[in-house]
C-alpha positions in Angstrom: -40.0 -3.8 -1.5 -38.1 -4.5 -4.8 -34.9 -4.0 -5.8 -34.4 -3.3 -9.5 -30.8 -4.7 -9.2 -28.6 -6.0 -6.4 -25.1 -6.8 -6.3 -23.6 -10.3 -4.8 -19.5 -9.7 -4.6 -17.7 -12.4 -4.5 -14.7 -12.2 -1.6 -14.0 -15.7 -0.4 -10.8 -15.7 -2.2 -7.8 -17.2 -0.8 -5.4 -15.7 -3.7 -2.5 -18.4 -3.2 -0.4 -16.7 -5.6 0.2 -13.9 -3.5 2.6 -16.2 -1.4 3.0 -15.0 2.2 0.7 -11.6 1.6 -2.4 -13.7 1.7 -1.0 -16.1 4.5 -3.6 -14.9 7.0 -6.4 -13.0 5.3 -8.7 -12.8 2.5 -7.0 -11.9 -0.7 -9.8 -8.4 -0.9 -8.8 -7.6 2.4 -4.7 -6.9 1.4 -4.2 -3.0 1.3 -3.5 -1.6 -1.8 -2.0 1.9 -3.1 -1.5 2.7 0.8 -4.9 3.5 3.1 -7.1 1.3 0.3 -8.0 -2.1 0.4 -8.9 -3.8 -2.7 -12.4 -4.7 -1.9 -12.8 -1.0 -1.5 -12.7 -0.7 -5.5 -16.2 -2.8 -6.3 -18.2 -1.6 -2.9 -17.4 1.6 -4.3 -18.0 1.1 -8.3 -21.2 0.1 -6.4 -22.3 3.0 -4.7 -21.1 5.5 -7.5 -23.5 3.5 -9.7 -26.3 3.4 -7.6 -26.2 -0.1 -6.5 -27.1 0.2 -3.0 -27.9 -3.5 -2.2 -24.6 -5.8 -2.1 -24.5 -9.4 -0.6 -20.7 -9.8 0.1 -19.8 -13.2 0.4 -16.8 -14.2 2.4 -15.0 -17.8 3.3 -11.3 -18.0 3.5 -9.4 -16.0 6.9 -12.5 -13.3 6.6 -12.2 -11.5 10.2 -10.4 -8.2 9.2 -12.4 -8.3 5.8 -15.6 -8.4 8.1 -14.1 -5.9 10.8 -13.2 -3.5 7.5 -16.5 -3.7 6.0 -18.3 -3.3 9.7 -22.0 -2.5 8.4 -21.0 -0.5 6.0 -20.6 3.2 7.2 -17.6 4.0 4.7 -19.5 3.4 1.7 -22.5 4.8 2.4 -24.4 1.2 2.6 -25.6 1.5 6.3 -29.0 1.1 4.8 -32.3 -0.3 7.1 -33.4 -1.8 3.7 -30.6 -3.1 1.6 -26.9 -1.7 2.4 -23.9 -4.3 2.4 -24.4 -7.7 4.2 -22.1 -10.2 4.8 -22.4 -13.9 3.8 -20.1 -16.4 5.1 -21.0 -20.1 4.5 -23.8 -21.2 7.4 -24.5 -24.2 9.4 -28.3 -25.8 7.3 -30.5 -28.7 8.7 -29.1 -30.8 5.9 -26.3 -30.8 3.1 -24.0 -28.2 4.9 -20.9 -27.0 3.4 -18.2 -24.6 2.3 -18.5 -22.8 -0.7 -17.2 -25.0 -3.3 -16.8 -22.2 -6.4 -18.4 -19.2 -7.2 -21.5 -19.8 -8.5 -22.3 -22.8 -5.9 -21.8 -19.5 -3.3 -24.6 -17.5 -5.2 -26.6 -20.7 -4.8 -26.3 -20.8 -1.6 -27.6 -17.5 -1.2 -30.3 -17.8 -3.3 -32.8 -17.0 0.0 -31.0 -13.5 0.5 -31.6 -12.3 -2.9 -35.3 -13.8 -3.0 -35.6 -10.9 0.1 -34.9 -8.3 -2.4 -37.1 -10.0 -5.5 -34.4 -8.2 -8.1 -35.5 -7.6 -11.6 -31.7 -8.3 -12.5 -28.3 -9.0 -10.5 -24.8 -8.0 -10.5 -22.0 -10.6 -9.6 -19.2 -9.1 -8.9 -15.5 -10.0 -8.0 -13.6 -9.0 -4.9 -10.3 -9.0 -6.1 -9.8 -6.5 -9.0 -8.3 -3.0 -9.3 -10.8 -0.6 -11.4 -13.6 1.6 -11.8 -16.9 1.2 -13.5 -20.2 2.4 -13.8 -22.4 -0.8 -13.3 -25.3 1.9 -14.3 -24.1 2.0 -18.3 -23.4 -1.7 -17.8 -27.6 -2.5 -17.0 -28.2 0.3 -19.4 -26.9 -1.6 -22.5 -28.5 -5.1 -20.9 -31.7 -3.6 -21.0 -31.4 -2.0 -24.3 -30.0 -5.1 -26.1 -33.1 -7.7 -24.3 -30.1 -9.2 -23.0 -30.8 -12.3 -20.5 -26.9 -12.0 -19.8 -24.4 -9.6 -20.5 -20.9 -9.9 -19.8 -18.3 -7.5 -19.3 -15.2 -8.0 -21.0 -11.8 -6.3 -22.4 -8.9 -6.6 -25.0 -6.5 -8.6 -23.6 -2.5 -9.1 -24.9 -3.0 -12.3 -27.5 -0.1 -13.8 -26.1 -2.8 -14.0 -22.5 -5.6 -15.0 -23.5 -5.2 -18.3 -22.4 -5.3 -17.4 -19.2 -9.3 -16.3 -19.2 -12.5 -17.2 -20.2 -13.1 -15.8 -24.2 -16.0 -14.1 -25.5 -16.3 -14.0 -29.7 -19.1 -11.9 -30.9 -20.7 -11.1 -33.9 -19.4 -7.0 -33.7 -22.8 -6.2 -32.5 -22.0 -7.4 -29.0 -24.2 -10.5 -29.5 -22.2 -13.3 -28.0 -21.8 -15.9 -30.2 -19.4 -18.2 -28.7 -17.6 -18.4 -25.1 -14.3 -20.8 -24.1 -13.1 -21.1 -20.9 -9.2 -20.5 -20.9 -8.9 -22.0 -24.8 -4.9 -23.4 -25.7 -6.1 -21.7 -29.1 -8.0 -18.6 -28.3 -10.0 -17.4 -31.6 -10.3 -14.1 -29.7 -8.7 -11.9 -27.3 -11.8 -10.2 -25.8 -11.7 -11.6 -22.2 -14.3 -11.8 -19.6 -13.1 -9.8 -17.0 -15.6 -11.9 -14.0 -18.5 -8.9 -14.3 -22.0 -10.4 -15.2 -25.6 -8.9 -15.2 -28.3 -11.5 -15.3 -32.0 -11.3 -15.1 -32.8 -12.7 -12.0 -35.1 -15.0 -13.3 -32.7 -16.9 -15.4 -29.7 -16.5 -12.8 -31.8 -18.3 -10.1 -33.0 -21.1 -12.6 -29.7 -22.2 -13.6 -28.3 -22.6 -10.2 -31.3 -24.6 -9.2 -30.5 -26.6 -12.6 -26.7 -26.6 -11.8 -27.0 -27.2 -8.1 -25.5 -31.1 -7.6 -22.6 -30.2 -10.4 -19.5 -30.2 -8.4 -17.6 -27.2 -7.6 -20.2 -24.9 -9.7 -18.5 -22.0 -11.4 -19.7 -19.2 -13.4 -17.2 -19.4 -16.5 -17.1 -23.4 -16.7 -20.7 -24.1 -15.9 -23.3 -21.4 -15.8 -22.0 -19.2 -18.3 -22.2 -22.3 -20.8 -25.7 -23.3 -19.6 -27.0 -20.1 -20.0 -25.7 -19.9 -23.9 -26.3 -23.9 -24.8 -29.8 -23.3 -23.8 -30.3 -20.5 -26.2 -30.6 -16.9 -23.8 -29.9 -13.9 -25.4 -26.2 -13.0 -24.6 -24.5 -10.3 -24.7 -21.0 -7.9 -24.0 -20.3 -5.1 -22.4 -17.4 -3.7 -23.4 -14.7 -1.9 -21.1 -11.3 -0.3 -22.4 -10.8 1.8 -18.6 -8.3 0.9 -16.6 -8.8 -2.8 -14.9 -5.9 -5.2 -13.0 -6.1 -8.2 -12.1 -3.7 -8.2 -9.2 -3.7 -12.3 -8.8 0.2 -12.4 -8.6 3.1 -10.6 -6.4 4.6 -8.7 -10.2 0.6 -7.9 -11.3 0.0 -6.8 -7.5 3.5 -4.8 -6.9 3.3 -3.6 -10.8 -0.3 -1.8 -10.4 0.4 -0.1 -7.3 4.0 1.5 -9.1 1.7 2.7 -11.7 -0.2 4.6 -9.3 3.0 6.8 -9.4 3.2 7.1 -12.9 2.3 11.0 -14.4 -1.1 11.4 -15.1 -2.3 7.6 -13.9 -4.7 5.6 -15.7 -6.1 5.0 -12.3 -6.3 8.3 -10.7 -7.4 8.6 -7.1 -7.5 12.5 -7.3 -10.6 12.9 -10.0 -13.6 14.6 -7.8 -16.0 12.3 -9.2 -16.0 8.2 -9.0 -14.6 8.4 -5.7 -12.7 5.1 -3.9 -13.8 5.2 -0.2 -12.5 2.7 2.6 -12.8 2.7 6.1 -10.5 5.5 7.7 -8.9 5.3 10.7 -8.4 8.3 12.8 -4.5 9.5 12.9 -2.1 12.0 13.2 -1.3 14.0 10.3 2.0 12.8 8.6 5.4 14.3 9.7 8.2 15.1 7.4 11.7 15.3 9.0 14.4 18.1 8.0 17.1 16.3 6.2 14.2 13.8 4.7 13.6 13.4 0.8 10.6 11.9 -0.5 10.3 11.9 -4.8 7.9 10.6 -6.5 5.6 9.0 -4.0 2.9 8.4 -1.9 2.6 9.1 1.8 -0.7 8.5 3.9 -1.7 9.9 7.0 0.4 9.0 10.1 3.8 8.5 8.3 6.6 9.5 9.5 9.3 10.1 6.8 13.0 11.2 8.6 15.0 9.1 5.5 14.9 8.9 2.1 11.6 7.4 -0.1 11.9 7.3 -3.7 9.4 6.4 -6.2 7.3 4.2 -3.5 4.2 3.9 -1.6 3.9 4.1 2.5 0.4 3.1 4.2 -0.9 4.8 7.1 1.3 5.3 10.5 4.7 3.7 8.1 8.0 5.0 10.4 10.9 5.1 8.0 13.6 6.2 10.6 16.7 8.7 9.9 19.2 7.1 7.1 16.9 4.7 5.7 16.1 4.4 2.0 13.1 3.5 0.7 13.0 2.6 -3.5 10.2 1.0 -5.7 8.6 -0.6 -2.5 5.0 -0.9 -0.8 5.3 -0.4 3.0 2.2 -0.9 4.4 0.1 0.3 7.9 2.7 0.8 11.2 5.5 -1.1 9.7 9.0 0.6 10.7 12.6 0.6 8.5 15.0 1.4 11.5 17.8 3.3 10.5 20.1 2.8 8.0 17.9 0.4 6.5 17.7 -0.3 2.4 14.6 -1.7 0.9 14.7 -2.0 -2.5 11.9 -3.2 -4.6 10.3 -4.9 -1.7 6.4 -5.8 -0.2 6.6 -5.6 3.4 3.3 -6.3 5.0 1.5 -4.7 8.2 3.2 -4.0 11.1 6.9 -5.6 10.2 10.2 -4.2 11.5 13.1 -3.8 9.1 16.4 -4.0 11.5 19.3 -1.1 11.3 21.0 -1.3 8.6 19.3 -4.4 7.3 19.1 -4.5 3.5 16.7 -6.0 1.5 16.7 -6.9 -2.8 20.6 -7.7 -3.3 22.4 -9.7 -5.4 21.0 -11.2 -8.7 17.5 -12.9 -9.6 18.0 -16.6 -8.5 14.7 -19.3 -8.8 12.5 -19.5 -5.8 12.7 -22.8 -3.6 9.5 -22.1 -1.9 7.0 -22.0 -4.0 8.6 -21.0 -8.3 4.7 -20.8 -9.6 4.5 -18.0 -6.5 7.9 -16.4 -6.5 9.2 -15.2 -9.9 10.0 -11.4 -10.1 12.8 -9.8 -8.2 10.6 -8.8 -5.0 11.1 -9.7 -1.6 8.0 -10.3 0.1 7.6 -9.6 3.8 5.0 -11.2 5.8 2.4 -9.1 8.5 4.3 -9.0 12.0 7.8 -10.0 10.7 10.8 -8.7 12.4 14.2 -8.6 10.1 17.3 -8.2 12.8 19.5 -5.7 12.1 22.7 -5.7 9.9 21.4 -8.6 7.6 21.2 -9.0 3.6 18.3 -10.5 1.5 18.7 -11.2 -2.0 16.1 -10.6 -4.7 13.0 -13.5 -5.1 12.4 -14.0 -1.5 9.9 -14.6 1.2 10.3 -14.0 5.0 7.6 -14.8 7.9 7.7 -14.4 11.2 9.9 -13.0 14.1 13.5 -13.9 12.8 16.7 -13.8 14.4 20.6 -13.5 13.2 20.6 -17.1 13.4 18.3 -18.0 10.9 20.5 -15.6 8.3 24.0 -17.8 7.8 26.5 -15.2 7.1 24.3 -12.6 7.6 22.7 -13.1 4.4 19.4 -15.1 2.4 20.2 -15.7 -0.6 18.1 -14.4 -3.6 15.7 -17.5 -4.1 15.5 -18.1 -0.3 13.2 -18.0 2.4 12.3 -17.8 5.9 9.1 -19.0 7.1 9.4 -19.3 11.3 6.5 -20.7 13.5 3.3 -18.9 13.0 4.4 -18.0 9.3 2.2 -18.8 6.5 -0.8 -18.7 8.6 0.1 -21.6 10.9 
């Protein structure tokens, strides 16, 4: 039977500069604004569109991205025709191989979307924050003749840089594209979201098929417009975050707290779904203040949480205080504990009376192209002993001891990375 359009998301991701939050699993798979994850966002711009055929195709650490997606249950893609499918690089007769860049991954998978003989298909990435109707997006393709039509948003001038650039001629015909230009003649950015007609999609990756590492913005993209098909964008002025770095990742989840949210997770329509857990409802301690944040099911608050976010089954113990941070699922600050404008990551202990984010900003010597805000970043299973300091622009991993902390204290710009850390 035919699909009219199909989705391939992208989720092989490694996302380096998320530093020790990405250390041991797929960049999709970290949780985000407490019981999400962020592949939850385009699964479910999916299903609110209508889109109920989506290749997902995974690569780097994917086991709890696969375990998370399961067959597809949350999202209403349990489908005996279509539904969500996952598709990790496989073992061929001849040439086999990782995926070597995104569009070298829809190449590969050229066979699954021949099963569905799509009039036109949606690429998709794994690792953005936002909602969308991919509906009005096929809408305007259609309208316009388009062969390709790219989504894309204002952008800050002073970033434009940073993505690839579509200039059109105001009519949303697309009349020239750069790749990350020094000298960007526009600041309407792609933003990674393409509809092509199938036809043409599957042509150029057969045409494109020996160039090394094949991507869509440096190779297909190009192809596509040097060779004359009707191009055009779509354009999108909603709420959309890249969260590719620790500030970007730590900045859209405070602004979840924000009044009135760009991104609202309350609205009855455009729903985000993820796979939920069954848990005890939350439990609020007399003598506990919580302002300005927000709790998910299983927490249990007996300190103090201001202006932060707390993932499912979080234990923030009697005396503790909790400000501008991101605990996420089962970790536990014992008492007495400060966390200030912190990341700590799945199932971590914060000692008593531990204190995390003092001092003064200070240069990372791990990694400064990872590590350049004020956060301290806690890795999944770390334990931080009791009774010692961390300074601001830091990264611990691992099971850690008073030993490893001379004085009692890391200093802003330090780190700890113990065997096991950093996915070894």
């Amino acid at each position: 039977m035919k699909k009219r359009m199909i989705a391939m998301l992208l989720a092989g991701g490694q996302g380096s500069r998320l530093g020790v939050l990405t250390a041991k699993l797929a960049k999709p798979a970290v949780s985000f604004g407490g019981k999400y994850r962020i592949i939850d966002f385009p699964l479910s711009n999916c299903v609110n569109s209508g889109v109920d055929t989506v290749g997902v195709l995974t690569q780097y650490r994917p086991l709890r991205l696969n375990a998370h997606i399961g067959i597809g249950i949350s999202w209403d893609l349990d489908r005996k025709y279509g539904g969500v499918r996952i598709l990790p690089p496989y073992e061929k007769n001849t040439d086999s191989e990782w995926y070597t860049g995104t569009a070298n991954a829809i190449y590969q998978n050229i066979e699954f979307m021949d099963e569905f003989n799509p009039d036109y298909v949606l690429i998709l990435s794994g690792d953005h924050i936002y909602k969308m109707d991919y509906e009005d997006m096929l809408e305007e393709h259609i309208k316009n003749g388009a062969q390709v039509t790219i989504a894309g948003m204002p952008v800050p001038w002073e970033e434009a840089s940073r993505f690839g650039i579509l200039i059109d001629d105001g009519r949303g015909r697309i009349t020239a594209f750069e790749e990350k230009p020094k000298n960007p003649r526009s600041n309407l950015a792609s933003m990674g979201i393409y509809i092509f007609n199938y036809s043409l999609l599957k042509e150029s990756l057969i045409k494109l098929k020996d160039v090394p590492e094949c991507d869509f913005g440096k190779h297909v993209i190009p192809y596509c417009f040097e060779n004359g098909n009707d191009m055009f964008t779509y354009r999108f002025t909603d709420y959309w975050k890249d969260v590719g770095t620790l500030s970007s990742y730590w900045e859209a989840n405070m602004e979840l707290l924000d009044d009135g949210p760009e991104l609202d997770f309350y609205e009855k329509y455009n729903v985000i779904y993820t796979k939920a857990e069954v848990m005890r409802p939350q439990f609020i301690a007399e003598g506990s203040v919580i302002k300005n944040s927000m709790v998910s099911e299983g927490a249990v608050v007996a300190g103090e949480v201001i202006h932060s976010i707390l993932g499912p089954a979080v234990k923030i113990e009697e005396g503790a205080r909790v400000v501008d941070s991101i605990i996420m699922q089962g970790s536990i600050i014992k008492k007495g504990a400060v966390v200030e404008k912190a990341i700590v990551s799945e199932h971590s202990v914060i000692g008593d009376g531990a204190h995390l984010g003092v001092g003064e900003y200070a240069e990372s010597l791990l990694d400064k192209r990872v590590y350049c805000s004020e956060l301290v970043t806690i890795d999944e299973n770390t334990v931080v002993p009791a009774g010692v300091s961390i300074g601001k622009n830091t990264a611990v991993s691992g099971i850690t001891e008073e030993s490893d902390y001379p004085g009692g204290t890391l200093p802003s710009g330090g780190f700890i990375i113990k065997e096991g850390g950093l996915g070894k």
